[in-house]
N, C-alpha and C positions, 0 to 999 in steps of 0.2 A: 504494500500500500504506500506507505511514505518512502521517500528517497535520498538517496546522498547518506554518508556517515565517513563520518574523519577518524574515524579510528583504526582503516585500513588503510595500507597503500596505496589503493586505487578506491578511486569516489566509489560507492556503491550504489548500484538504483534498484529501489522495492518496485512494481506496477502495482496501481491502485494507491497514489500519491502525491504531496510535494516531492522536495527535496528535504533529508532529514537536517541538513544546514539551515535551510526557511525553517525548519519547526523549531530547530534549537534557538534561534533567534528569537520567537514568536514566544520560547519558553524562557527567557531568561531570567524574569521576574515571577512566574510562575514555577512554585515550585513543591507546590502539594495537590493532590488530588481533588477537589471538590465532593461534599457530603454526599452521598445519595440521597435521592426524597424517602418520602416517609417510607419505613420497614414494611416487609407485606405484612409482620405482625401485627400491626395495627391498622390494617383495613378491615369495611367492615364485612364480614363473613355473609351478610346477608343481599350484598351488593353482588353482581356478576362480576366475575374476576374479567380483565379487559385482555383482548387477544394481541400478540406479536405478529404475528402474520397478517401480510401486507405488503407493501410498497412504500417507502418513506423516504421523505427528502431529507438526509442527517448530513451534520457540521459537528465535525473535529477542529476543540478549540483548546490552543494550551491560552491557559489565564484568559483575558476576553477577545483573545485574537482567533477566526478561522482561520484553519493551517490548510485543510482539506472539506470536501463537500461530496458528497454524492446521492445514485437513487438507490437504496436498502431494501433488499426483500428478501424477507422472510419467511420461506415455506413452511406448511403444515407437517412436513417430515423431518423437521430440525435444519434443514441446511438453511443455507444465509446465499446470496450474490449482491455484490456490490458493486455499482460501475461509478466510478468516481472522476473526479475533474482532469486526471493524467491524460496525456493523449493517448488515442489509442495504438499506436504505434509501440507504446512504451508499455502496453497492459494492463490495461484502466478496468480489467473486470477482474476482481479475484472469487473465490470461494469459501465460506464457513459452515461452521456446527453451533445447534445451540440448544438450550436446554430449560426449560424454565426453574427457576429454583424458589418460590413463592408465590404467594396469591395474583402480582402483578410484575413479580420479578424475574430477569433471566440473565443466564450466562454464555459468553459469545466464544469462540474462540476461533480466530482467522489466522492462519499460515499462506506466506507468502515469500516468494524469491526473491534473493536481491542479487544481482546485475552489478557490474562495474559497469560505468558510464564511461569508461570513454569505447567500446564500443558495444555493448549492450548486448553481449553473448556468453559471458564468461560468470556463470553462477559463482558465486563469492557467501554463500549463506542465505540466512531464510533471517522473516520478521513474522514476528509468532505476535499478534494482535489480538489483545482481549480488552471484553467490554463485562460487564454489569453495568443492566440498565432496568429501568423501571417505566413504564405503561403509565400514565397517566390517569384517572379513575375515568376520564369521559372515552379511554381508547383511542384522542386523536395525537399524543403527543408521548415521546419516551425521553427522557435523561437519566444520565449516570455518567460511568465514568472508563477510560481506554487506559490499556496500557501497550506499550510496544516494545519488545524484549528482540534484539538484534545481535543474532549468533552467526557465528563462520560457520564452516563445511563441516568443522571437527565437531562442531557440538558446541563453543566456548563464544560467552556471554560479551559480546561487543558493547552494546549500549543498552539505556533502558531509556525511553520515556513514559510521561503519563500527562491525561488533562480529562477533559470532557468530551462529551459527547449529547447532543441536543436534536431530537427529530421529531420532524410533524409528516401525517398521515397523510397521504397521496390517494385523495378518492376520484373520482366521476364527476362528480360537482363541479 
């Protein structure tokens, strides 16, 4: 998803991204995670629990900066796709799993390649993308919160970031 990391030799590029230099930028004053909304423990039981599944227009934001954007769908068999602002050229569509873990709550978790930039063939590691996010009681909007864990080929922990995450419901209307 996000792109660029200075922590290798050669630039590295996520598809389904910025550049991870823009986010680090975007992050530099932001440096903790944002709360989640209210626990599903304290929704009310007698309320319909509101569904994930859908089409959703979300904004990855470190502190109150968009870093990234895209359209979020979430099928009824757990997986996730997301095509986001990268070109597509660069592989603006990635794939995830999710799971709900509460009454309006759920957990994401998106794997994706990162590329050296300077020519955009040479696998250099993955960004392993996770979200908890929470449903809104009306079902048309979700926040919470992303993290993005940036490993080489061997397994070994490159970078971390974190911020939010903010999405509204994509209907027919």
């Amino acid at each position: 998803m996000f792109l660029g990391l200075s922590a290798t030799a050669l630039p590295v590029f996520a598809g389904c991204g910025p550049t991870l230099a823009q986010l680090h930028s975007a992050a530099i004053s932001a440096t903790s995670v944002a709360a989640l909304p209210q626990s599903a423990a304290n929704f009310n039981t007698n309320l319909p629990a509101a569904s994930i599944v859908g089409l959703w227009d979300i904004k990855f934001l470190s502190g109150s900066q968009v870093v990234d954007e895209g359209f979020d769908a979430w099928h009824a068999d757990g997986m996730e796709t997301l095509n986001d602002t990268t070109p597509p050229v660069a592989g603006n569509v990635c794939l995830g799993v999710w799971t709900q873990t509460g009454r309006n709550t759920f957990k994401l978790k998106h794997p994706s390649w990162t590329y050296d930039t300077l020519t955009n063939t040479q696998i250099v590691g993955q960004a392993i993308i996770r979200e908890t996010v929470s449903v809104s009681r009306d079902g048309n909007s979700f926040s919470g919160s992303y993290t993005i864990d940036f490993i080489d080929t061997f397994g070994n922990p490159l970078d971390h970031l974190e911020g939010q995450v903010k999405a509204t419901r994509i209907t027919t209307d």
